[in-house]
C-alpha positions in Angstrom: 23.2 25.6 203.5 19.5 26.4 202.8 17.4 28.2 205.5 15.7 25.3 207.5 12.6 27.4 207.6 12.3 27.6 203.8 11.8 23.5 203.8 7.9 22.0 203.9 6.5 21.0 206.8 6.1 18.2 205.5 9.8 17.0 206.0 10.3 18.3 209.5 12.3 15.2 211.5 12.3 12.9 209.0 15.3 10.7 208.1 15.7 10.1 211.2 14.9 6.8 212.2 14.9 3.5 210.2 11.8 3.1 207.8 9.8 4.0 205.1 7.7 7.4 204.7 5.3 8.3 201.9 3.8 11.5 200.9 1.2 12.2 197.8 0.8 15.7 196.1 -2.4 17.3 196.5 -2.6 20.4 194.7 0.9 21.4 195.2 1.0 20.3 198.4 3.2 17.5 200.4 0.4 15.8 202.1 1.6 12.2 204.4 0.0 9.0 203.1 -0.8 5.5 203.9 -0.9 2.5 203.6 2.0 1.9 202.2 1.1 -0.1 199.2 -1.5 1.6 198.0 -0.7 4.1 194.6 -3.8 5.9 192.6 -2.8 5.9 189.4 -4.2 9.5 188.9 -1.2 10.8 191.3 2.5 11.2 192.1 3.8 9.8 195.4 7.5 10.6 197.3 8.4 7.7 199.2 11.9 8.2 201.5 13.7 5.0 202.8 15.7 5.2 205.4 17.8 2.4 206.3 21.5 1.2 207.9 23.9 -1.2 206.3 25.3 -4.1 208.6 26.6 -3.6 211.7 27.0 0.4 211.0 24.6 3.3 212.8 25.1 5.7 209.6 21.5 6.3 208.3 21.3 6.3 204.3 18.9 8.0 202.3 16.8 6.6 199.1 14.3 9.2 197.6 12.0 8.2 195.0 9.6 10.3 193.0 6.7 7.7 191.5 4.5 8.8 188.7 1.1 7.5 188.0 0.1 6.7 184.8 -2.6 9.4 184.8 -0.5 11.9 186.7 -0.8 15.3 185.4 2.2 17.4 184.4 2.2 19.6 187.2 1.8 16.4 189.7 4.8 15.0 188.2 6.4 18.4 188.5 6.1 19.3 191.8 6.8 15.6 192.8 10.3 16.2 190.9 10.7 19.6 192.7 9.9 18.3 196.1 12.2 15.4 195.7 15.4 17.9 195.3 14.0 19.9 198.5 14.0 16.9 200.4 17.7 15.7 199.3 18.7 19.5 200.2 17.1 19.4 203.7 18.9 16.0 204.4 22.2 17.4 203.1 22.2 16.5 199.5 23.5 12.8 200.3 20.7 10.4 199.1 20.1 9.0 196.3 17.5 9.9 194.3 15.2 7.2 191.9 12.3 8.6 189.4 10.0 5.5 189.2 7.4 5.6 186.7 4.3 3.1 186.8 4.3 -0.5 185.8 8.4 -0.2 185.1 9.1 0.3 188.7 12.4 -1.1 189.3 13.1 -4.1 191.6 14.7 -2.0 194.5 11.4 -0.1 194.7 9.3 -3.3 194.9 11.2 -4.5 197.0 10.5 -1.8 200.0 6.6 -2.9 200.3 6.0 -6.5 202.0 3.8 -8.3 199.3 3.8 -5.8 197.0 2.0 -3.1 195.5 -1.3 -1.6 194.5 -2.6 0.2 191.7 -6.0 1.8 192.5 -7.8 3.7 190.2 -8.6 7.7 190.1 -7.0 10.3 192.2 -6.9 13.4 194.2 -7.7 15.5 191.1 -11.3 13.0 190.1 -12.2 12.7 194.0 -12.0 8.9 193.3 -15.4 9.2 191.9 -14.2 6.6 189.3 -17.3 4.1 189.2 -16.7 3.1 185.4 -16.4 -1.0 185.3 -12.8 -2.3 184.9 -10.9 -1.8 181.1 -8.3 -3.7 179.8 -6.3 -3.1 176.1 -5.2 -6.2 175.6 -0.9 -5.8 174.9 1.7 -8.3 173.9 4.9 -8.6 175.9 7.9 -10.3 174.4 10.6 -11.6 176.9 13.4 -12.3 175.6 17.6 -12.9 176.3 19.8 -15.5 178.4 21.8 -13.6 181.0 19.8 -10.2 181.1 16.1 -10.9 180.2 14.3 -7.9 178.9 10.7 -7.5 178.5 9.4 -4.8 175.8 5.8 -4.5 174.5 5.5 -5.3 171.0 2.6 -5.1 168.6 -0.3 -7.6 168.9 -0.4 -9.7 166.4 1.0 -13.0 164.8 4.3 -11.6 163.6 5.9 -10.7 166.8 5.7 -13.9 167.4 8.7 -15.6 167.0 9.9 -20.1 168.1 12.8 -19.2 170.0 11.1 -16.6 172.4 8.4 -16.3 175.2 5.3 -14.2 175.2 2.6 -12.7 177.7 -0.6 -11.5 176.1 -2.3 -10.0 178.8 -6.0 -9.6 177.7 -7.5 -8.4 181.3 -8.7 -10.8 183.3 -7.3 -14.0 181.0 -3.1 -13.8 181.1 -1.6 -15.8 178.0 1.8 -17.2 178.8 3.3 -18.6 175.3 6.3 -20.5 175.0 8.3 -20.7 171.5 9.1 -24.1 171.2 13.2 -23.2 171.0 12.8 -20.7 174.0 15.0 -20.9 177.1 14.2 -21.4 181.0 15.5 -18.0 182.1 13.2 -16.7 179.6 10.6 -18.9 180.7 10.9 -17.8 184.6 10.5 -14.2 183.6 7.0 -15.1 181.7 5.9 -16.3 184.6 7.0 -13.8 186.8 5.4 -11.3 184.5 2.2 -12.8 184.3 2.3 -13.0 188.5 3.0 -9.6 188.6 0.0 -8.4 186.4 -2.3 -11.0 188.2 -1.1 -9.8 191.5 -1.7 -6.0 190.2 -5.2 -7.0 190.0 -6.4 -8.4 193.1 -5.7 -12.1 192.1 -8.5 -12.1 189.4 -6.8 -13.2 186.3 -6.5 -16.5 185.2 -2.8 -17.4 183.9 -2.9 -19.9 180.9 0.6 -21.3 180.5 1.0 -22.8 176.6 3.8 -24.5 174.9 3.7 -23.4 170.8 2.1 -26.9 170.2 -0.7 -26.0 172.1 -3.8 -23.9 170.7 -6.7 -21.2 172.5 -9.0 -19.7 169.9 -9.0 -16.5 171.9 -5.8 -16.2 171.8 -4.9 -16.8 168.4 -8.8 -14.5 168.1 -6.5 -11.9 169.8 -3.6 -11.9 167.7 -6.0 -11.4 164.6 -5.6 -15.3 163.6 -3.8 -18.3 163.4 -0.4 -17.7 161.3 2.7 -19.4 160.6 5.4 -18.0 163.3 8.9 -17.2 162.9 11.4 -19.4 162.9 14.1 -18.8 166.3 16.7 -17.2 164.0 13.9 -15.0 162.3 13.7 -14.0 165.8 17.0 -13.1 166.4 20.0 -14.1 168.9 19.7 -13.5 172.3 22.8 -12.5 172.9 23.6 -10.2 170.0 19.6 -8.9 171.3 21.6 -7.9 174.9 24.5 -6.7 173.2 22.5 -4.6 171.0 20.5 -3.3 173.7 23.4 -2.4 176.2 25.0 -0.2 174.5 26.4 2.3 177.3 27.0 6.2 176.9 29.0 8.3 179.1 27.8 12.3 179.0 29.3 15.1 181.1 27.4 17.9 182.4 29.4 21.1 183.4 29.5 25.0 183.6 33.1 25.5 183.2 31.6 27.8 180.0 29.7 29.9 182.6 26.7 27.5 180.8 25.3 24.5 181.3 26.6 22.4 178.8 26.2 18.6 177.3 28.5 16.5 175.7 29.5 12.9 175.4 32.8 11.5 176.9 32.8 8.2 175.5 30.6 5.4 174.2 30.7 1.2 174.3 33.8 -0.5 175.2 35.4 2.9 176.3 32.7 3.9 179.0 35.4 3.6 182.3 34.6 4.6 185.8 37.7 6.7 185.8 36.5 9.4 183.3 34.8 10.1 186.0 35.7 13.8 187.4 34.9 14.9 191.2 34.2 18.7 189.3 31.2 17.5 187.1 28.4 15.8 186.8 28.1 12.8 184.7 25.2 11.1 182.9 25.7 7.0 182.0 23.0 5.4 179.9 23.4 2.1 180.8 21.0 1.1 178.1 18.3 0.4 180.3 18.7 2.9 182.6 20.2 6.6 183.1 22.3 6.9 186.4 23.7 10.6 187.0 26.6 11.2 189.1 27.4 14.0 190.8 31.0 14.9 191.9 31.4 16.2 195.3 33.2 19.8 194.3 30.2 20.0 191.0 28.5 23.1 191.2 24.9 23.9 192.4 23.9 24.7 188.9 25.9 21.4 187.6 23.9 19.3 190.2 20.6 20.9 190.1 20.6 19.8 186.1 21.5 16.6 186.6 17.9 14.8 186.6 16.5 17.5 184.4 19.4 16.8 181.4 18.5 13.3 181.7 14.9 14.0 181.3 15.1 15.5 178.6 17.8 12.7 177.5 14.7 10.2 176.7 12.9 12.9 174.9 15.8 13.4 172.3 16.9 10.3 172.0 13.6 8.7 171.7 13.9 6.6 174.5 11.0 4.8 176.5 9.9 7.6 178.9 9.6 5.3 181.9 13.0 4.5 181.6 15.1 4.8 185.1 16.2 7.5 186.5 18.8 7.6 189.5 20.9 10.3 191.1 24.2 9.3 193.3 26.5 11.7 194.7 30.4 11.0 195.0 30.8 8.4 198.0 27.4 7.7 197.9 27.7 5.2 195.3 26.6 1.7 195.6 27.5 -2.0 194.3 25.2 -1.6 191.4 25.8 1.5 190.8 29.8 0.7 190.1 28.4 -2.9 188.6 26.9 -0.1 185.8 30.3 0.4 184.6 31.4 -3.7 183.6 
């Protein structure tokens, strides 16, 4: 096991007790922060959960590295590098999460009592930033029945479609659009999108909620002018949408060459939980998500390239970049983590 004195400081005692601790990076550095809601979007924060399940006193371990949408390379770096020298100094159990601003799954949310905060600037600009606020006005198109997803699309008229919802989020005025053919699930996740941005922002924006019989200048201003929309089967079917758009992978990572090596075990229908092998490490693209799993007798080298394979995973199979990223070792797993797998 690694030398305790070759661990930062900054992790002396911790995991310890039930809670939450958070830690920015300033200049390479592990530096303790608080509050707890607060995130410049200039930086890159470690937070470390520490919790118990039901009547049990085992302590269990979540890790996750947050980017900021400004972050620099070496912020996100060293954030990465910190986060595996943190699993290592509390024994290589927890699991790790990259969480990547304003796609920060629920599980992180969910750690911070009302919320968080996205504040301008960072450690590198001294927070010296006094420009007014700027919005790009974007166009979010939520749609699907049992798994609602929620993509940016481009702004104008023709991603508009009768059988889908939309938020146009133009700053401080939050456009909520029904299709006349659209569904309540999707309809709850419009809403919850447009509280989430209008809870980003202090509670400034003003949410406009319109069914497609209803008409804003600005908005149709926005979309570069009134148009004829698509019909609901122009826009596609919601399930066939989820179907296309789950599409799970399973990819094994192993040095039995004397390299590191990748390769897929199996795609679709044939992804099974019991390809998995306790000498590997596996990566499954869940289609939303990449969840690596480490095997208990894996190598060092196998689990050390675990987070970095499925890095580099998005870049080469032009994925979103801010697509999850979690890390479980063998009997660490949890409900959801299985759940991946159905």
């Amino acid at each position: 096991m690694q030398d305790i004195t070759e661990f930062d400081e900054a992790w002396k005692g911790v995991g310890k007790t039930v809670g939450l601790k958070k830690w920015r990076i300033e200049k390479f550095k592990v530096i303790e922060f608080t509050p707890f809601s607060d995130f410049f979007e200039g930086d890159a924060f470690i937070v470390l959960h520490t919790w118990k399940k039901e009547n049990l006193n085992t302590l269990y371990h979540d890790i996750y590295f947050w980017l900021g949408k400004d972050s620099t390379q070496d912020e996100q770096g060293t954030a990465a590098y910190k986060t595996v020298e943190l699993d290592t100094y509390l024994g290589g159990a927890p699991i790790q999460h990259r969480e990547v601003q304003g796609y920060e799954s629920q599980q992180f949310l969910d750690l911070f009592e009302g919320g968080i905060r996205y504040l301008k600037g960072g450690i590198d600009s001294g927070f010296n930033h006094v420009e007014p606020e700027k919005y790009t006005p974007r166009l979010f198109h939520i749609k699907g029945k049992k798994k609602i997803r929620v993509q940016e699309v481009p702004l104008e008229v023709a991603s508009l479609n009768e059988g889908d919802c939309f938020v146009l989020d133009s700053g401080l005025d939050l456009y909520q659009w029904h299709g006349k053919k659209s569904n309540f699930m999707e309809k709850r996740k419009a809403s919850e999108v447009s509280n989430s941005i209008k809870g980003e922002r202090k509670g400034q924006p003003t949410i406009h909620v319109m069914d497609q019989s209803e008409t804003s200048r600005k908005f149709w201003n926005l979309l570069g002018g009134k148009a004829k929309i698509k019909s609901a089967q122009e826009g596609g079917d919601d399930l066939e949408f989820e179907n296309q758009t789950t599409t799970k992978s399973l990819w094994l990572i192993s040095d039995e060459s004397g390299e590191l090596k990748f390769s897929k075990v199996s795609e679709g229908s044939n992804v099974n939980k019991s390809q998995l092998d306790t000498n590997d490490v596996f990566l499954l693209d869940t289609g939303f998500s990449l969840l690596v799993w480490c095997g208990l007798k894996s190598t060092k080298q196998e689990k050390a390239g675990g987070i970095k394979f499925a890095m580099d995973y998005l870049t080469k199979n032009n994925k979103p970049l801010h697509t999850p990223i979690a890390r479980y070792m063998e009997t660490g797993e949890t409900d959801l983590f299985w759940k991946s797998f159905d």
